[in-house]
DRENTORZA-695501 format. One record per residue (C-alpha): x, y, z. Coordinates in steps of 0.2 Angstrom, whole numbers, plus 5000, padded with zeros to 4 digits. Each point is the difference from the previous one (the first is absolute). Layout:
DRENTORZA-695501
XYZ ...
This chain:
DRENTORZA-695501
492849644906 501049885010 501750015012 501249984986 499150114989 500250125011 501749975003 500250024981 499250175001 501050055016 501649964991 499950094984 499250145010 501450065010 501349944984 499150154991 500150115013 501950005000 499850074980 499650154993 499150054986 499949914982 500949865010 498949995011 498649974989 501149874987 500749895016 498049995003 499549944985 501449864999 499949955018 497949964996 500249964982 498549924993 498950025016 499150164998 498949985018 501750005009 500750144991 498450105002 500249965019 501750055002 499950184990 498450035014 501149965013 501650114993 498550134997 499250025019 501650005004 500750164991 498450085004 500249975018 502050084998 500549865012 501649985003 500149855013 499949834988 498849885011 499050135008 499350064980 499949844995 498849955013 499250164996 500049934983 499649835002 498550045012 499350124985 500349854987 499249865013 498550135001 499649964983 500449814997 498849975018 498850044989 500149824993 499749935017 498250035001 498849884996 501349885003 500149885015 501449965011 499849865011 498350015006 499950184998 499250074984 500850194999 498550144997 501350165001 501450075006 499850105016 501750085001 501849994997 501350055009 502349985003 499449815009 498649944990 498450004989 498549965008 498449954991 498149955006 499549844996 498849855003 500349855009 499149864991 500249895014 499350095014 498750134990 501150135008 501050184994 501850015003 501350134998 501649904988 501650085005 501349944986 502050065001 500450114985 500649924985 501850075000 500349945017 499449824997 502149964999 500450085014 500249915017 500150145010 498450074994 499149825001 500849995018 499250145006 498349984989 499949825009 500450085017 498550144999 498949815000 500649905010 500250185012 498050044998 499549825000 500649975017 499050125005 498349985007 499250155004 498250094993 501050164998 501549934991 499649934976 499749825001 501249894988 499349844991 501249944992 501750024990 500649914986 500850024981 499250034984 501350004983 501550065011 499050135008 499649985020 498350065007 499250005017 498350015000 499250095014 498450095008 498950104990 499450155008 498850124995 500450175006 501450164999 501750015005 500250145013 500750124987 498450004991 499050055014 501250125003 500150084984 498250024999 499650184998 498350015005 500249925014 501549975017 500049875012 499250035018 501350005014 498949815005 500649944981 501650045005 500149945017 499249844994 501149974986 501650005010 499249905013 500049874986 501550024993 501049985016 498849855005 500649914982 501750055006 500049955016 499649814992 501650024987 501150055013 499249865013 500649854984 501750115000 499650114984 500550184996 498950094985 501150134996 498750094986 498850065010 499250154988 498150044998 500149914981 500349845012 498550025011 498349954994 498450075008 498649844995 498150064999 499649935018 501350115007 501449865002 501750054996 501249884990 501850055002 501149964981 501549904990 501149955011 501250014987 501350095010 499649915017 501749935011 499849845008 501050035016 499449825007 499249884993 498849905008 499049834997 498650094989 501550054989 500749854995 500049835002 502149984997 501349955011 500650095015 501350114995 498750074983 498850025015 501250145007 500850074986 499950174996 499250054986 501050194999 500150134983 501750044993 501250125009 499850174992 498349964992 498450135002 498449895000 498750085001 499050164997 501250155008 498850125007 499249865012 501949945002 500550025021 501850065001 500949845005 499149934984 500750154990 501649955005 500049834996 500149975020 499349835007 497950025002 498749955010 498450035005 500350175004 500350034982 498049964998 499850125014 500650134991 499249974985 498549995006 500450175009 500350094983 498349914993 499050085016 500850184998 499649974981 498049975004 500150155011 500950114993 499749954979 501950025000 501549905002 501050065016 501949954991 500050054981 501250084987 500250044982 501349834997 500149845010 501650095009 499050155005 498649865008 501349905008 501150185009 498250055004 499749815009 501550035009 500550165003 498350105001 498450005014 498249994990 499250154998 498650065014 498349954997 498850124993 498649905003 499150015016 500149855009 500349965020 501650025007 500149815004 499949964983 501450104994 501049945013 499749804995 500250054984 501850095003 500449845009 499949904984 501250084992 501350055013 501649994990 500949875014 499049865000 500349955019 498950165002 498449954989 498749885004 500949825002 498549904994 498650054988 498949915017 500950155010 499350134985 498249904996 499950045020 500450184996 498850024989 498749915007 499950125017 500150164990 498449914991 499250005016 500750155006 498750074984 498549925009 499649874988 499249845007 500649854988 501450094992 500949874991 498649874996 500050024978 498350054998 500050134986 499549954983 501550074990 499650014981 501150014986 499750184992 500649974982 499349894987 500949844994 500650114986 500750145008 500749885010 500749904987 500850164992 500850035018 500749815001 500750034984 501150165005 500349935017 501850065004 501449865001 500249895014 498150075008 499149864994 498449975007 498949844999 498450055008 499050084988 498350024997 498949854997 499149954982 498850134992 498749874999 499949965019 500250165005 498750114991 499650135014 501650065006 499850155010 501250145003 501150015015 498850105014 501750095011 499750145006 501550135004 500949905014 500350185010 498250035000 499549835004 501350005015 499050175006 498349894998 500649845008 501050105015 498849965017 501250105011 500150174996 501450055010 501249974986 500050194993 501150084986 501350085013 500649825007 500249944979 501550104998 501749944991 501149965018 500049814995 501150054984 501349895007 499849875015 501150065015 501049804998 500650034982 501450095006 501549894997 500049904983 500549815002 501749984995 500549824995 501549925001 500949984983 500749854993 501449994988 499749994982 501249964986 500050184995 500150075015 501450055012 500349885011 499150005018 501350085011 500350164989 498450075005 500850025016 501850034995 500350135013 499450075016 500850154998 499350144989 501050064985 500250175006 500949945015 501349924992 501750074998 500649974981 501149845001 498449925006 499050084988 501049924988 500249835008 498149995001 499850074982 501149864995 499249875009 498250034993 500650054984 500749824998 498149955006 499350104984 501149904989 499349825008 498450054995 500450044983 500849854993 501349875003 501950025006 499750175008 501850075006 500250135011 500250184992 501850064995 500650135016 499750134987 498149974993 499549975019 500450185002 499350074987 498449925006 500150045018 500150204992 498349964994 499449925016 500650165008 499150114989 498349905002 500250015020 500350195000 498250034994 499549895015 499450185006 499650094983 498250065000 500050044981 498449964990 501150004985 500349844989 501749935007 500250125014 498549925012 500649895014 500549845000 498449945012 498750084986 501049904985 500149825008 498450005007 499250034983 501549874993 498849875014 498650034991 500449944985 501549885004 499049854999 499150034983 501850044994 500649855008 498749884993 500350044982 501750015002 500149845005 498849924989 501350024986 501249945009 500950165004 500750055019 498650085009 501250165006 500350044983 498250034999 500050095017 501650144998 499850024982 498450125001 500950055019 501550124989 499150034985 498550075006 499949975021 498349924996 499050174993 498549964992 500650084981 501550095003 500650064982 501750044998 500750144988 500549884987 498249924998 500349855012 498249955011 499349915012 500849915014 501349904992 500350174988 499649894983 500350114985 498750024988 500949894985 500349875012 498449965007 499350004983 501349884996 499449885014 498350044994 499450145013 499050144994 501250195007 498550025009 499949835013 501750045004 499450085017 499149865002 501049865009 498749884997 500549994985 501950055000 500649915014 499749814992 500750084984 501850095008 500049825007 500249964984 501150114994 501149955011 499849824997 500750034982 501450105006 500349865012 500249894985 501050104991 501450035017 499749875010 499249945017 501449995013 500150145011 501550084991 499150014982 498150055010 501350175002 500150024982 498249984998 499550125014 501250134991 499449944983 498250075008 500750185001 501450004983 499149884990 500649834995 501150054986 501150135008 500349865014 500549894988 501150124991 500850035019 500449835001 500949984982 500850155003 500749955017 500449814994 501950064998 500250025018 498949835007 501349904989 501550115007 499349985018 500849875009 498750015014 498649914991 498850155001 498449984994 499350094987 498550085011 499550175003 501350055012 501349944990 499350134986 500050145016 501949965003 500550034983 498750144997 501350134994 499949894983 498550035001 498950154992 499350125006 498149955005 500749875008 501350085012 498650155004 498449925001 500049804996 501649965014 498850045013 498349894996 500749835008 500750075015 498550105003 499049834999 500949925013 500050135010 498050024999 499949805002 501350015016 498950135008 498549934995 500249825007 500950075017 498650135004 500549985018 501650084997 499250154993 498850045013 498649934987 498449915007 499649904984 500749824998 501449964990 499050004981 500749834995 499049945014 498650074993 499949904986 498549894993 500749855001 500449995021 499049975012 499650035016 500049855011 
């Protein structure tokens, strides 16, 4: 199947999914017409989709696509590209298909890495599949994959790269009969940060260090993985043989894009911050708790409980006996502030290497254990074939026929090999104790300066006022309220005015009501204090913000929404059946495709309330004064507004001071209106503003978090 073909498939795909039933399957069957194979492939696509209850478009069409590629790569063996004659596909994963093969030319094996099908027209995928070569193959070092050669075969780009017989670091570690020695471990990272240490040398940054992208070979050399995701931060002469300025052009990821596999994600990574070597630093710190520990130290049941857990929380304590020293380097890898972690994977290998002596061995780090693969090419086959997205592995083990007398992996338990290998003795159990939880430097987190964003408040509101809130005697309360309330409109649209006298004050009530639970000690839903709910609004703010964003919708709208209808509890249900964060009501998530019970989830509800509120958005209007309608349209619905709005109409044509119709205009005439609206709806937009006012002037409120807009995805730290 070729790029247009593709294409073709792509295009009828997401055509079906906007239909529904019987017209779903008629708008099929005239869109493919005669040609039964694409009709075929299309009804498998619509049918991995509706199994995996997706909701997001691309993301289950990949899911989708990567199934139906599975199947087609079959067509691929025996078949020769270039030089290379494809034997079998040796994985599959969200950047590529990788296949062994023979190269005729040189009698040699080779691993074929090919870009999926479905992303053979897209130029940001090729972009980044070409950067992972021409990344690697300026890059000349035994413990980094060697690329041959790249090139293009039927609209479908390859690099062709080392083959190495061996097993990525999560076998090893998943084998149950038998754990890595403390040595394996040291050894490993040793590696690592010595093929590190040569990427960041040419001006390279991984950013995906995980065990599936670390191989262990059978003569004990390690080869770090894909550089898929890797950042060129400068470019040197190996990289390119260009002009000057390509020579120092940055090579950078989208603002607001998470690349990458999150657990092994640093913080300023998470947050779509700038990155560098650090970042590997840290990785490489959750892969060496990870060997020790057979856990990961950051880890939650969604993607947003693993990224307020890489933020927020400190690892667990070891549970494995191991020296104090080595705790301690390895706390130092993941300090949260990244001025406090090693500054160079040199500084870490150095680490590690004295804690090796420190064990007594003599040639700690030469690679002199015969590591063999413990699974047979089958099993590891069937492994390749489940590998889980975007871990693709190109290792693997060699041909059956060369390799008849594989023999299992001999580790021992790594705690009782430490006990063996130990020559001083003085270490005893009382000093292995857990005071190294947290290294005495981690203390203050690192708190970049925030740039402006189109979405966000601009620079000098997060430090509107010097003055707390508290201290302020009413006319300035309202002078400020005014002030930062016209600052909430900037960000919400085009031709913000200030707020009429009379809608600044109903505001500024809510303000007031927010800052008298400054004190409140309450556990209770809505009567906690205001440092408890904006601190857990900061954890979740740049998620929020990023797929806000990405559907072109202002990024506080994302940010207060959850703030008033549920101050960020995990699954607060209300007494009329509404869940979850944004308090999506069971009828309308299935509307948007969500099943009752992901609303809690915000993995899955935030990119869709985005969406929501996209449609509503076209329905009102993007200017600041219709985004009021579609905020309020949130709490009374879209229809009710819109029933508002005609009812009012008499009084916009009989007003001679060209008011607009937005929300406050609804909130001066609301004696027309009914009774929802005058009890409970009047209040939903005000209370916003006044969550967003407080919320991106913390200073003013005695609060030590940043203002949230600063927090989002898409800002940097400079």
């Amino acid at each position: 199947m070729n790029g247009i073909r593709w294409q073709q498939l792509s295009l009828i795909f997401h055509d079906a999914l906007r239909r529904d039933g019987r017209a779903r399957g008629r708008f099929v069957r005239a869109a493919c017409g005669a040609d039964e194979s694409l009709r075929r492939q299309v009804e498998s696509l619509l049918g991995s989709y509706e199994q995996a209850a997706g909701v997001f478009d691309e993301p289950a069409f990949e899911r989708a696509a990567r199934e139906l590629a599975q199947e087609e790569s079959a067509a691929l063996i025996g078949h020769t590209i270039g030089q290379y004659r494809i034997r079998r596909l040796l994985g599959a994963g969200g950047m590529g298909e990788v296949y062994l093969a023979d190269d005729g030319r040189l009698n040699r094996q080779v691993a074929v890495k090919l870009l999926p099908l479905h992303f053979a027209a897209d130029i940001e995928q090729v972009r980044r599949f070409q950067l992972e070569a021409r990344a690697a193959s300026a890059l000349n070092h035994p413990n980094i994959l060697t690329i041959h050669e790249t090139g293009e075969h039927e609209n479908r780009h390859y690099i062709v790269m080392e083959y190495v017989a061996g097993a990525t670091l999560r076998e090893m570690m998943a084998s149950t009969a038998d754990a890595l020695s403390l040595a394996d471990v040291l050894d490993a990272c040793v590696q690592v940060c010595d093929a590190l240490s040569a990427a960041h040398e040419a001006g390279i940054v991984h950013r995906d260090i995980k065990p599936e992208n670390i191989m262990l070979r059978p003569d004990g050399y390690v080869k770090v993985l894909d550089f898929g995701l890797a950042k060129l931060a400068v470019t040197t002469n190996a990289l390119t043989e260009a002009n000057d300025e390509d020579k120092t052009r940055n090579v950078e990821t989208a603002a607001g894009v998470l690349l990458g596999t999150i657990r092994y994600m640093s913080p300023e990574q998470v947050r779509g911050l700038t990155v560098d070597e650090r970042a590997d630093v840290w990785s490489l710190g959750v892969v060496l708790y990870e060997m020790i520990e057979n856990r990961a130290p950051f880890v939650g049941a969604t993607t947003a409980d693993t990224i307020v857990s890489i933020l927020e929380r400190e690892p667990a304590p070891f549970t494995m006996k191991i020296p104090s020293s080595l705790q301690k380097c390895a706390l130092k890898a993941l300090d949260k502030n990244r001025n406090g972690r090693f500054q160079t994977t040199r500084e870490f290998a150095d680490e590690l290497k004295r804690i090796k002596r420190e064990l007594g061995s003599a040639d700690a780090f030469a690679p002199r254990r015969s590591f063999k693969a413990n699974l047979s090419d089958t099993d590891q086959f069937a492994r390749e074939q489940t590998a889980a997205p975007g871990e693709l592995k190109t290792a693997m083990l060699a041909n059956a026929s060369t390799h008849k007398t594989k023999n299992a992996l001999q580790f021992k338990s790594w705690s009782a090999q430490y006990w063996k290998r130990l020559v001083f003795g003085a270490v005893c159990a009382a000093t292995l104790v857990f005071a190294f939880v947290k290294v005495n430097d981690v203390s203050k987190p690192e708190t970049p300066r925030p740039t402006a964003s189109a979405s966000s408040l601009s620079p000098d509101s997060a430090q509107a006022s010097a003055r707390l809130y508290r201290n302020m005697n009413s006319a300035e309360r309202l002078a400020f309220v005014s002030e930062q309330a016209l600052r909430v409109s900037q960000a919400l649209g085009d031709g913000a005015t200030t707020l009429p006298g009379s809608a600044a004050q109903v505001v500024k009530q809510h303000v007031d009501a927010y800052d008298r639970r400054r004190d409140d000690a309450s556990p209770e839903a809505f009567k906690e204090t205001l440092n408890e709910i904006y601190k857990r609004a900061a954890l979740y703010a740049p998620l929020l913000s990023f797929h806000f964003k990405r559907q072109n919708v202002p990024a506080l709208v994302g940010i207060y929404i959850p703030m008033i209808e549920s101050e960020y509890h995990d699954c607060l249900t209300s007494p009329h059946g509404a869940q979850g964060k944004f308090q999506f009501m069971e009828q309308t998530a299935r509307n948007y495709g969500v099943r009752p019970e992901d609303r809690c989830n915000v993995d899955v509800i935030a990119p869709v309330a985005a969406r929501y509120i996209k449609d509503r958005a076209g329905e009102f209007g993007t200017d600041a004064a219709s985004m009021t309608l579609v905020i309020a349209s949130f709490n009374r619905g879209n229809r009710l507004v819109k029933d508002d709005l005609q009812k009012l109409n008499r009084f916009l044509v009989a007003d001679s001071s060209n008011a607009k119709p937005d929300f406050w205009f609804l909130l001066a005439h609301a004696d027309e209106l009914d009774d929802q609206f005058r009890v409970e709806n009047r209040h939903y937009v005000p209370r916003f503003f006044a969550a967003a006012i407080i919320g991106e002037n913390p200073q003013a409120f005695g609060l030590p978090t940043r203002p949230l807009s600063s927090l989002d995805a898409g800002n940097e730290a400079r």
